[in-house]
Every structure is written in structure tokens, then in C-alpha cells.
C-alpha positions as CSV (number, residue, x, y, z in Angstrom):
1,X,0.0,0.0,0.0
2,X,3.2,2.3,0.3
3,X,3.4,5.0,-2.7
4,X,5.9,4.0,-5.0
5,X,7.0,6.3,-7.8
6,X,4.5,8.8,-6.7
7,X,4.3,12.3,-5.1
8,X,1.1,14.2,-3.2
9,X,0.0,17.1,-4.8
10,X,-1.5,18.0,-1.9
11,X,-0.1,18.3,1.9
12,X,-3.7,19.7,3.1
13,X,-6.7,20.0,0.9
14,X,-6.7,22.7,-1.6
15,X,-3.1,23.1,-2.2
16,X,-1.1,21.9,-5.3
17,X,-1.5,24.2,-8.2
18,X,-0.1,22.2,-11.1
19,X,-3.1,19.6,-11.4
20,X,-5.8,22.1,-9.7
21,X,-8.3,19.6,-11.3
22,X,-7.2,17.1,-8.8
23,X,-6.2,19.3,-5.6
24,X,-9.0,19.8,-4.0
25,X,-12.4,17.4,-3.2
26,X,-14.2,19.1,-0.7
27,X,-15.7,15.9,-0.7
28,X,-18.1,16.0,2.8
29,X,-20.5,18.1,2.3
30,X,-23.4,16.1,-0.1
31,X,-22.5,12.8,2.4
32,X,-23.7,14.7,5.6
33,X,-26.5,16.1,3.5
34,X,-28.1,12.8,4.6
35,X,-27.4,12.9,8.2
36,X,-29.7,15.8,9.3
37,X,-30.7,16.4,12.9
38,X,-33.0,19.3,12.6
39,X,-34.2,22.3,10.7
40,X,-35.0,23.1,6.8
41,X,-32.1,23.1,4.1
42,X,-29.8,26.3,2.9
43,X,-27.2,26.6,1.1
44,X,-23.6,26.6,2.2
45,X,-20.4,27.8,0.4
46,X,-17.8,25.6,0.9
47,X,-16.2,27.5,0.6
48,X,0.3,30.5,11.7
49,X,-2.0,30.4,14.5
50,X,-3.4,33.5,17.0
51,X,-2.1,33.9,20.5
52,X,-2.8,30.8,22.3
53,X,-5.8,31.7,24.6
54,X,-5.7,34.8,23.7
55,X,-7.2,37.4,21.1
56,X,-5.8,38.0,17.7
57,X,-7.1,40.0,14.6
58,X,-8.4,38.5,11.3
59,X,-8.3,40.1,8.1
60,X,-11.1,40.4,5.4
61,X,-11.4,37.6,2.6
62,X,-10.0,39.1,-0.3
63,X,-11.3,38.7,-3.3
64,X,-9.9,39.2,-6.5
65,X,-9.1,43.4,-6.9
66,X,-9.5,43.6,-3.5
67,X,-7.0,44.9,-1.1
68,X,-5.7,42.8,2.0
69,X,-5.5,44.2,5.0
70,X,-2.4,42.7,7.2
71,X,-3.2,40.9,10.9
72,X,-3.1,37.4,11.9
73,X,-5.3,35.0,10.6
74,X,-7.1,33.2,13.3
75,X,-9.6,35.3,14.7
76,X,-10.2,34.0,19.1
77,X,-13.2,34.8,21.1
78,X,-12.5,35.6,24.9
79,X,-15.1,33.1,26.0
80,X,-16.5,33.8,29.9
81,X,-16.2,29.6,30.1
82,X,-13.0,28.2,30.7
83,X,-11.7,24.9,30.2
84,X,-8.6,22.9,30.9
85,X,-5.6,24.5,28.8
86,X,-4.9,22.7,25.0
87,X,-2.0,20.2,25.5
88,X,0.9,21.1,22.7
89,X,0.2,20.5,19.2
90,X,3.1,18.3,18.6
91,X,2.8,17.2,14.9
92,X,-0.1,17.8,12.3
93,X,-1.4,14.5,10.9
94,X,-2.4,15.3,6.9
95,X,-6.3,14.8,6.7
96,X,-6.2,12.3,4.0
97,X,-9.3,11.1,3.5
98,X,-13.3,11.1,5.5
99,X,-15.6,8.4,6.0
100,X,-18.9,9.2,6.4
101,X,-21.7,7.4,8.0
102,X,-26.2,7.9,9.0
103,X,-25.5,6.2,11.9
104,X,-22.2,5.4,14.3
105,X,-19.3,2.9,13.3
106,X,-18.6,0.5,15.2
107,X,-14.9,0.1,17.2
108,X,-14.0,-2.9,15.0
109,X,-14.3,-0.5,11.8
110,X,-12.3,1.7,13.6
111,X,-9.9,-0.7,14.4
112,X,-9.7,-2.8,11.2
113,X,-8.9,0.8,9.5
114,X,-6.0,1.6,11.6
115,X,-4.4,-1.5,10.9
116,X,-4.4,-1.0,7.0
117,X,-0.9,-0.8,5.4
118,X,-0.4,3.3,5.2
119,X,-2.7,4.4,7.5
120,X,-0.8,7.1,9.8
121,X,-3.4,8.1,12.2
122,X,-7.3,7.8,12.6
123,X,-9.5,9.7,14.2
124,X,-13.3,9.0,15.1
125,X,-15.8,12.1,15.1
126,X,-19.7,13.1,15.2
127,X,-20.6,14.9,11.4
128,X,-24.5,16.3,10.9
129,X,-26.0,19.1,8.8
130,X,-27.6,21.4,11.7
131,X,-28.8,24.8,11.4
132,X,-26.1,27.7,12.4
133,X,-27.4,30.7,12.8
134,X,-30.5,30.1,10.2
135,X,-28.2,28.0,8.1
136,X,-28.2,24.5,7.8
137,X,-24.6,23.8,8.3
138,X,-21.6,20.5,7.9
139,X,-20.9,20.3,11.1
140,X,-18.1,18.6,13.5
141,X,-18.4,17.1,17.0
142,X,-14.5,16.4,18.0
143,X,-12.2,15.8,20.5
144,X,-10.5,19.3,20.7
145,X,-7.3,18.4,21.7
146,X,-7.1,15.8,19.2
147,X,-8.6,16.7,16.5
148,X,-7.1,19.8,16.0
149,X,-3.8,17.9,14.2
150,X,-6.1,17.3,11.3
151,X,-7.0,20.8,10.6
152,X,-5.0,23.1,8.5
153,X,-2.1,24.8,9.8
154,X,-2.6,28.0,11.0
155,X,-6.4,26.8,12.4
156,X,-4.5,23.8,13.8
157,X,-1.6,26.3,16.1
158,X,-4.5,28.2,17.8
159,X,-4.3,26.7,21.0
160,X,-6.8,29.2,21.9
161,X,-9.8,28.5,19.7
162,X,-9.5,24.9,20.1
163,X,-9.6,25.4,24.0
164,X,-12.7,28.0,23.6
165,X,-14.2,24.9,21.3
166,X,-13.8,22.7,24.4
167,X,-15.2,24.9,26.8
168,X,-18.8,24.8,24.5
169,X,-18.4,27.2,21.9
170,X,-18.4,26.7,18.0
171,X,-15.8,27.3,15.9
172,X,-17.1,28.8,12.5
173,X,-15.5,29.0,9.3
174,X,-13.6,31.8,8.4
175,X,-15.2,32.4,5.2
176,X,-18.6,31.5,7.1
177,X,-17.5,33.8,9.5
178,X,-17.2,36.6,7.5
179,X,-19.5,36.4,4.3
180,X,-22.0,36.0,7.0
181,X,-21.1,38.5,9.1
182,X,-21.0,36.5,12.5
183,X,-19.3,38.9,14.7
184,X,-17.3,37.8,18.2
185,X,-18.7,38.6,21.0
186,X,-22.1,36.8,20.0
187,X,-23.6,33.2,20.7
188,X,-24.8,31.5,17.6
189,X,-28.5,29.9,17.6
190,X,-28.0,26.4,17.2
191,X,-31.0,24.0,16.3
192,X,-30.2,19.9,16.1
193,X,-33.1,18.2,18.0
194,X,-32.9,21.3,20.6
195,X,-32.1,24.8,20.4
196,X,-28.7,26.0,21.7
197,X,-27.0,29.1,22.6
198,X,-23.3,28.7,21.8
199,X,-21.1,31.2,22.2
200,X,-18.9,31.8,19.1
201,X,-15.1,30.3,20.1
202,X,-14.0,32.3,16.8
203,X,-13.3,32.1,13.1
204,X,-11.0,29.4,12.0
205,X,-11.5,26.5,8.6
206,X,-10.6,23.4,9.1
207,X,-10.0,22.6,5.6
208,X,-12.3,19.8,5.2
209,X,-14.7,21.1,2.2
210,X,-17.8,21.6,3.1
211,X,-17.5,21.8,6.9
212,X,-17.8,25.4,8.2
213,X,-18.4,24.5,11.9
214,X,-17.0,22.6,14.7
215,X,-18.7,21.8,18.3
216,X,-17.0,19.7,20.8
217,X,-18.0,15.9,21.0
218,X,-20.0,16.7,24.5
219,X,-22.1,19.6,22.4
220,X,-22.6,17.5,19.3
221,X,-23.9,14.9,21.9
222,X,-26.8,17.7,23.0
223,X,-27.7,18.2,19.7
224,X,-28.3,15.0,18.9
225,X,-25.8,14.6,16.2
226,X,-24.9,10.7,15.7
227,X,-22.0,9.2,17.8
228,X,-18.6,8.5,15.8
229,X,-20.7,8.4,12.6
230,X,-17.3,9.8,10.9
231,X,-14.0,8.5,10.6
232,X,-10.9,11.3,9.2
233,X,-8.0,9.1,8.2
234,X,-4.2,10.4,7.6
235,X,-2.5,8.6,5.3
236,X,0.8,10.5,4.1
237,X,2.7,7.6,2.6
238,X,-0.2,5.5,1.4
239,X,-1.4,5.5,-2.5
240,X,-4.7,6.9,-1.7
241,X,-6.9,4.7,-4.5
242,X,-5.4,1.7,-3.3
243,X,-6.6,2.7,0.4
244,X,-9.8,3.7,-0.6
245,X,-10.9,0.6,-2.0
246,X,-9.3,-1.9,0.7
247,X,-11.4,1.3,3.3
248,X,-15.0,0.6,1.6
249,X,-14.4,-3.1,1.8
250,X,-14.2,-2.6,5.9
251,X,-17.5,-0.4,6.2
252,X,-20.7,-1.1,6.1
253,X,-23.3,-0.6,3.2
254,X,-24.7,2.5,4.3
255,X,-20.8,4.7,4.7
256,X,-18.7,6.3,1.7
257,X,-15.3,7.3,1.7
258,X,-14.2,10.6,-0.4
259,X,-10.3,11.6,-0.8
260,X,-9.3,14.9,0.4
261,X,-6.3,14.8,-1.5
262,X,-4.5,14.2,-4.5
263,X,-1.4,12.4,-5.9
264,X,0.2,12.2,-9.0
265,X,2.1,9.0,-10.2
266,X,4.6,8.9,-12.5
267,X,3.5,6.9,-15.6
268,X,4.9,5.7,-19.2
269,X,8.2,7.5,-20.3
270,X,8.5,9.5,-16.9
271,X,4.5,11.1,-17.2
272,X,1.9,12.3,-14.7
273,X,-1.0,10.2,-14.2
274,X,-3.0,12.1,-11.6
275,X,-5.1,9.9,-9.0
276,X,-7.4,11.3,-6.9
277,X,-9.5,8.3,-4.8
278,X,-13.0,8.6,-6.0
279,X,-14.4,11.2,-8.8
280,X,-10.6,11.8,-10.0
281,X,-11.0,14.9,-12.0
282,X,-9.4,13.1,-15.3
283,X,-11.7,14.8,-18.7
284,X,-14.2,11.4,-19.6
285,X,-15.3,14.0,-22.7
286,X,-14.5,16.6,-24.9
287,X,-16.1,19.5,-22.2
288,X,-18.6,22.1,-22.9
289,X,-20.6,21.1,-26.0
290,X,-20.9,24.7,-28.1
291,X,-24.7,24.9,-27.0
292,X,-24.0,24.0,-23.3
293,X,-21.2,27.0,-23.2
294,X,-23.1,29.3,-24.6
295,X,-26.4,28.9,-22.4
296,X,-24.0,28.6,-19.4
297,X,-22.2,31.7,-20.2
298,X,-25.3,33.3,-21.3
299,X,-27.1,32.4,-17.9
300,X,-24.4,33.7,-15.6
301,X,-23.8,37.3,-17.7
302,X,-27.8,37.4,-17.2
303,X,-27.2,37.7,-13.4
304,X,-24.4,40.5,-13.9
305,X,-25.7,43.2,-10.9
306,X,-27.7,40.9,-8.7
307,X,-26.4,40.7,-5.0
308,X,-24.2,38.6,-3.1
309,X,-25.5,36.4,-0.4
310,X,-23.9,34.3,1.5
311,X,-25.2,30.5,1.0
312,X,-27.4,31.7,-1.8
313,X,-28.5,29.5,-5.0
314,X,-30.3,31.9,-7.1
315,X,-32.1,32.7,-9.3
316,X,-31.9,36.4,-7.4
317,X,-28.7,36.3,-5.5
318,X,-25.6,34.5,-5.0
319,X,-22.4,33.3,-3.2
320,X,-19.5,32.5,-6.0
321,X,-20.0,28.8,-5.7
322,X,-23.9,29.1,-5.9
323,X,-23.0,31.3,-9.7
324,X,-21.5,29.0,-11.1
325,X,-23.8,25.7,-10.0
326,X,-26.8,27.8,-11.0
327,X,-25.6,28.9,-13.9
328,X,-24.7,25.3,-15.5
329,X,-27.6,23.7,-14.2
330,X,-29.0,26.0,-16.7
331,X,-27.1,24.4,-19.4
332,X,-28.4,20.7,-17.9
333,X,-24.3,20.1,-16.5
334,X,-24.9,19.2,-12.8
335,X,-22.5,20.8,-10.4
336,X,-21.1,19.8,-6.9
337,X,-22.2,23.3,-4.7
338,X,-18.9,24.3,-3.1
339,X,-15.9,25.9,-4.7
340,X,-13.4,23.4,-3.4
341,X,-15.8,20.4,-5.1
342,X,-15.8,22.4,-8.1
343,X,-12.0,22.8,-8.8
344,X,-12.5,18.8,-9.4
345,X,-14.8,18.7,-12.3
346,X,-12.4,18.5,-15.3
347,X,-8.9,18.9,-16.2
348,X,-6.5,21.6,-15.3
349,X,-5.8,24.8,-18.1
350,X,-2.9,26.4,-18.3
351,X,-3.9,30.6,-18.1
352,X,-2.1,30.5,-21.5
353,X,-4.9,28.5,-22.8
354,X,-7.8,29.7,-21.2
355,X,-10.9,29.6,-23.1
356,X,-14.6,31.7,-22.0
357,X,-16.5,29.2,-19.6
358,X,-13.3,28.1,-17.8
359,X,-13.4,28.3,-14.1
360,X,-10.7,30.1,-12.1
361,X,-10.0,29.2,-8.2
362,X,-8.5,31.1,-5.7
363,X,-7.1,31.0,-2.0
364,X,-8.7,33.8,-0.2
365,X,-8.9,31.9,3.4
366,X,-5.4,32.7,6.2
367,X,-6.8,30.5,8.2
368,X,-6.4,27.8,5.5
369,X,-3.7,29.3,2.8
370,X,-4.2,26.2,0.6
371,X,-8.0,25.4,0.9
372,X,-10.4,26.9,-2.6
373,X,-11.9,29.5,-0.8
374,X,-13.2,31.7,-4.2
375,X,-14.4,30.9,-8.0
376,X,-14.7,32.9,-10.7
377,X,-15.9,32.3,-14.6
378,X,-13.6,33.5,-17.1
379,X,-15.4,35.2,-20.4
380,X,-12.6,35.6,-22.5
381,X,-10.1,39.3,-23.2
382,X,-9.1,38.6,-19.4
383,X,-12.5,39.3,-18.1
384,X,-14.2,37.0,-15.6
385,X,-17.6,37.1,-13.8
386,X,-17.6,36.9,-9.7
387,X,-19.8,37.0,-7.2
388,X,-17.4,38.6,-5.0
389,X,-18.0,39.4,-0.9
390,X,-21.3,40.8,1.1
391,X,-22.3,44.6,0.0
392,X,-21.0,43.7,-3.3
393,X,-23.2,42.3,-6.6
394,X,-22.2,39.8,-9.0
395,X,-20.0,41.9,-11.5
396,X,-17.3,42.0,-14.3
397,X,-13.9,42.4,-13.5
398,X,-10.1,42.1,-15.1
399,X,-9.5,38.5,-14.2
400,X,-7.1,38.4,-11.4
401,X,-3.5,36.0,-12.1
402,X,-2.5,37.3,-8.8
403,X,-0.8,35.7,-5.7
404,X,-4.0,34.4,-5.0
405,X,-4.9,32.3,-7.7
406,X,-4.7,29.1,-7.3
407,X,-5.7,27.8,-10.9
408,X,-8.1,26.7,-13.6
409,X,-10.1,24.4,-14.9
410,X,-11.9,23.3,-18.0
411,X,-15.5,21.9,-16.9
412,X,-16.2,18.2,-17.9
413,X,-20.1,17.5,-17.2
414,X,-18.7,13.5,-16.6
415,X,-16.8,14.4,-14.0
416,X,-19.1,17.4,-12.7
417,X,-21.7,14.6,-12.2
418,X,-19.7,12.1,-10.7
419,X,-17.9,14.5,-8.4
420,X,-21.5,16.0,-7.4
421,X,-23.2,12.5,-7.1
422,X,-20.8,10.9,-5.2
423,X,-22.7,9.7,-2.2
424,X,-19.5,10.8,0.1
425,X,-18.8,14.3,-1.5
């Protein structure tokens, strides 16, 4: 099970820019679409630590044109509630790939996992859709302390958020966080099968796609979220695929498995063949037929001054993923909802080569550098179509090659539809 003759093209999910196609799955959030504890369904984007314990400043999201304003990235509540102090974060363990679950998985899964050649570290957790704050959200129930390791870096080094999580608050996104305009200092309204108060531990992504809050195990246990219904595996040194299969043969019927990661092998004469577990991201077709690029880039000029909202689908207003899935839908190509799915439905373009009805990705998220935080839809004469940030509308801008940018992609409705109909991402 060891990779041989391989490298990862990610290290967390989102980065790797040379095989964009394949760097970021995002794969969670259509699997705990099934495993609802409460409430009616919304929309959800999905798109170096702060002081520990203490309070640091975030900057804004920023979008393509925008400016950045420089702070730390991990935004910390100061939480009234106190809990036991983090213990060191000693190593981060890669979060490899997520099984998903309805109901809880038994030890013996557990254990029959961790004993696969590769596997470096498993982790058990609680994973629902519940409503945050009027949203129904992918939401976490960890073990702070241990759980943190999996997250991305500069989430994973704030001791103090994931002590604030501990002591009963929620840790929200930091795009969720912002687009949404959840300020500290507040409690969120919580509804799984009751209605909680949490107080808001501060603003940090994990980097799992889809998942834009995290409770502690004992809180996820009040809101009647299902018991270690979720498994996060880290698997540095395995050849994902490989894993993946020899994983679904351990579970039961009812779980998936979705790679958060991608490799690339080398193949005949010294070439890339790009893996990627499930969906894969590899073109099955030529693209955009003519008629489907032209309704697709016809729909999503037609919403050119409509306003962003965050979570929205349309046909009135928008977040940047929600564009772009409405948009092709329109065109009958069925699109995964969030922006790190998205980068996975076709092969990689060079910007050299960029056509009108190409996708462009960006990292807009400190508290995740390498996690798809933004898309865009390139029209052609370096023009692209965004919904961009809250106060803004969906507009026309110079499209933006920048620091930021993270890559491109040409859409393949094959892969669009596997990617969105995979029942774990």
C-alpha cells in the first residue's frame, strides 16, 4: 500500500497548483446532507495560529481586486467559560481522506482501519448538517485536543480557539464567518433536536470542504448529532486509491469514503497520471458542447448586478459557488455546490490557454492558505464574472493571475456529475 513512484499534490486539501483539477475534493459536504438532525435546508459555500488563549485580529477575505489588510489570521473569542488548557500541538497529521456514515461505526471498523498498510493516524468524530445561525450547516463534533492535528495549519496552532471549542463554543468557518457577518462577541443559535445558545469560540477553517463549523463531541452529543458516525483518516505515505478501496471493503453498506487529496504517479516514459480516490478529476469527454457553453455563459452574464449572499443559490442572488452551479444547471451540466468540489470537475488549463467558460480558483482563506476558498468564470479578453464578498453584486472584473490564484479548470459535465453525485462528496 506504500506510494511507490508517486508524489502528493496535496499536503492539506486545496493546495497543489499544477493539477488544480485534482487538488481539492471538498468531498463532505453532499455525504452529511443525509445525516440531518433538525431544521429546513440552505445553502452553504464551501467554501500561523493567533495567541494561544488569547485574542488575535483577522483580516477580510480578499477577493480578486480587493486589497488585504495585514493581521493574523485566526480570529479567538474571549469566552466567559473556561476549560482545561490545550496540550501542545506536537505534529499535524495530513487529513487524508473522511468516511462518512447515518449512523455510528462500530470500534471494529475503527480498528480494522487503523491497521491498514499506510494508514498514519485515525481519528473518530460526530458529522451532521444542523442549522447555524439560520443555516443549515456540515458540522463537526470532535475531541478538541485531538482533532485539531487534522485541521489546517494556521487553524491547527491556535491553541486558543480549540480550548474555547472545548469549553462549549463553536468554531465557525472563516469564510462563514465573514461572508455571513458573525461577529465575536455573539452566541450563535443552534438547532439539532434542541435549540442551543453557543457562544462563538472564533473564526477558524478546518480545511475539510464543506464543513464550516466545529462543536466539541460533548455539544454535538446535546444536539443529537450521531455518535462517531465519521471516521478522518491520515495517510501521508499510502497510494490513496489503493486505500480507498481496501477502506469501503471494511464499512458497512450505508458509509462512503471521499479523498481529500491528490497524488500524481509517474506513468509511461517519466509522465503524470494524476489519482485522486474517487471522482478523480481526469476529462471522460471533450467539455462544454458549443450549446451547453453558450447557455452557461449566457445564464451567468444574465445575473451580472444581482447581489451577493452568503449561501445563496439563485435565481436572485448569489455566493461565488452558488453562480456558477446555477448557472450550469441551466445548461443541464450538474455541479457539486462548493468551490473546493468544483476545482475537481475537469482537467487543469494552463492561463495560456484559457478559453470563455473556464473556471478560475482562488485561495482567499489565512486561516487555510491552501484550501479553494473563491471561484470565478472566465469570459474571455481577461474578463471573468464573480460573485465577489457581502455589500457587493455579482459583477465583471479584469481576471485576477495574482498571488491568490490558485488555478483553472476546464468543466467536464462526466466528472461534474460524478464529483456531485458521489454519495461521500
Amino acid at each position: 500500500m506504500q506510494l511507490r513512484g508517486a508524489h502528493r499534490i496535496l499536503a492539506t486539501l486545496g493546495t497543489g497548483l499544477g493539477l488544480l483539477a485534482l487538488t481539492a475534493s471538498g468531498n463532505v459536504s453532499p455525504a452529511l446532507a443525509s445525516v440531518n438532525t433538525g431544521g429546513s435546508q440552505a445553502g452553504v459555500h464551501g467554501p500561523g495560529g493567533g495567541a494561544a488563549g488569547g485574542q488575535s485580529a483577522a483580516s477580510d477575505p480578499v477577493y480578486p481586486g480587493a486589497e488585504r489588510s495585514g493581521s493574523q489570521p485566526v480570529t479567538v473569542s474571549r469566552l466567559a467559560r473556561s476549560a482545561p488548557a490545550m496540550p501542545p500541538l506536537r505534529r499535524l497529521a495530513p487529513a487524508d481522506l473522511f468516511v462518512v456514515a447515518p449512523a455510528t461505526l462500530s470500534p471494529a471498523v475503527v480498528a480494522a482501519i487503523r491497521r491498514l498498510p499506510g494508514v498514519g493516524a485515525v481519528l473518530p468524530l460526530d458529522a451532521a448538517r444542523i442549522q447555524m445561525d439560520g443555516k443549515l450547516t456540515a458540522t463537526l463534533g470532535v475531541d478538541p485536543a485531538a482533532f485539531r492535528a487534522f485541521a489546517a495549519r494556521p487553524t491547527a496552532q491556535s491553541a486558543g480557539l480549540w480550548q474555547n471549542v472545548a469549553a462549549g463554543g463553536v468554531a465557525i468557518s472563516y469564510t462563514m464567518g465573514k461572508l455571513d457577518r458573525l461577529p465575536l462577541g455573539r452566541d450563535v443559535r443552534v438547532s439539532g433536536r434542541r435549540v442551543e445558545e453557543l457562544p462563538l469560540a472564533g473564526l477558524g477553517t478546518v480545511g475539510i470542504g464543506g464543513v464550516d463549523a466545529v462543536v466539541s463531541d460533548a455539544v454535538a452529543r446535546s444536539l443529537g448529532m450521531p455518535a462517531d458516525n465519521a471516521i478522518v483518516i491520515s495517510a501521508p505515505h499510502a497510494e490513496l486509491s489503493s486505500l480507498t478501496k481496501q477502506i469501503q471493503k471494511a464499512l458497512p453498506r450505508s458509509a462512503s469514503v471521499a479523498a481529500l487529496v491528490a497524488q500524481a504517479a509517474a506513468g509511461p516514459a517519466g509522465s503524470t497520471v494524476a489519482t485522486a480516490g474517487l471522482a478523480g478529476g481526469v476529462a471522460s469527454g471533450p467539455g462544454l458542447s458549443r450549446a451547453q457553453l453558450v447557455t452557461f455563459l449566457s445564464a451567468a452574464e444574465s445575473r451580472d448586478g444581482m447581489p451577493y449572499v452568503w449561501g445563496a443559490n439563485g435565481p436572485d442572488a448569489f455566493d461565488c459557488s452558488g453562480l456558477v452551479q446555477w448557472s450550469l444547471a441551466r445548461a443541464g451540466v450538474v455541479m457539486p455546490r462548493v468551490a473546493a468540489d468544483q476545482a475537481l470537475t475537469g482537467p487543469a488549463v494552463p492561463v495560456s490557454e484559457l478559453s470563455p467558460g473556464d473556471l478560475l480558483f482562488y485561495h482567499t482563506d489565512p486561516t487555510a492558505p491552501g484550501y479553494i476558498s473563491h471561484v470565478a468564470i472566465y469570459l474571455g479578453d481577461d474578463e471573468m464574472l464573480q460573485a465577489p464578498e457581502p455589500g457587493l453584486d455579482v459583477e465583471v472584473v479584469p481576471a485576477d493571475f495574482g498571488s491568490e490564484f490558485a488555478g483553472a479548470i476546464q468543466v467536464d459535465p462526466g466528472v461534474a456529475a460524478a464529483v456531485a453525485g458521489d454519495p461521500a462528496g
